[in-house]
N, C-alpha and C positions, 0 to 999 in steps of 0.2 A: 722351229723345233721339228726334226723327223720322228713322225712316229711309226709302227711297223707296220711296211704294208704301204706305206703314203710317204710320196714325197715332200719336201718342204716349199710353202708355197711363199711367195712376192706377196707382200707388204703394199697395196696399192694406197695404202693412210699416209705413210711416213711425211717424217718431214727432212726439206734437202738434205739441212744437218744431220739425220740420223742416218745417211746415204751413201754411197761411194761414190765420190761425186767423177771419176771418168764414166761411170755406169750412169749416174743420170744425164748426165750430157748427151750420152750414147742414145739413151729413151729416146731425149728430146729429136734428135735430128730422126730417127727413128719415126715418129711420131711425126713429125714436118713432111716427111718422104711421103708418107702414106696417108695423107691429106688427099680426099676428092681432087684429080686433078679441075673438074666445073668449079669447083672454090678455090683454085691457088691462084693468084698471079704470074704471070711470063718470068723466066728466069731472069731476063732485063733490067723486066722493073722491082722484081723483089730485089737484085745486087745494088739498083737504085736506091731502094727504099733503105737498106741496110747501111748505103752509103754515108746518108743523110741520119741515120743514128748513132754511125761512128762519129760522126762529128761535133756532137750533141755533146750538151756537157752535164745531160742528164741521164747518159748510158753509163753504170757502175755495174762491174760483174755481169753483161748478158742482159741486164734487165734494167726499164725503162724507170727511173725516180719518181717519173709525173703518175703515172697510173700502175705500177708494178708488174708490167708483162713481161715476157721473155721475149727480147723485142724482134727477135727471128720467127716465132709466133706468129707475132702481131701482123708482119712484116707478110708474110707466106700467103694470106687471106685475104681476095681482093674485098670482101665486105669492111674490110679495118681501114681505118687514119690514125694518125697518128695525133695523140690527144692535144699538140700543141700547134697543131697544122701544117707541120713543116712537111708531109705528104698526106694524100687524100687516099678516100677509098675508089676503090674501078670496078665501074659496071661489068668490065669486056677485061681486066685483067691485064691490058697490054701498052697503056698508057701511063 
């Protein structure tokens, strides 16, 4: 709601459903870019890591069944594995 004098401000509670969902998409990668490059993973190995979630048969919508991440998220951070082991986490990001 605008009230006079002030603009309307972003909702940071909502939930996906109450969203547009090409705008939260838009966040998310948004939000992935602008990630500490010292915490991301090499472009490599995240296309790796992502490979290996496409092929999963527990990636529904973006987001992982076993643990509920967003698995591009997950994926972006070399502190993360993937909770069913099928990739590890990396100290150095590049393996």
């Amino acid at each position: 709601m605008e009230r006079e004098g002030r603009t309307r401000r972003i909702c940071r509670k909502c939930l996906t459903a109450d969203m547009d969902e090409k705008k939260y998409f838009e966040s998310l990668r948004a939000y992935i870019d602008a990630v500490d490059e010292d915490l991301k993973v090499g472009g490599p190995l995240y296309e790796r890591r992502l490979a290996v979630c496409r092929e999963c048969d527990l990636l529904a919508d973006a987001m992982c069944r076993a643990c509920g991440c967003y698995v591009e998220m997950r994926a972006v951070m070399k502190k993360n594995a993937c909770p069913y082991g099928r990739w590890q986490a990396s100290a150095d990001g590049k393996n």
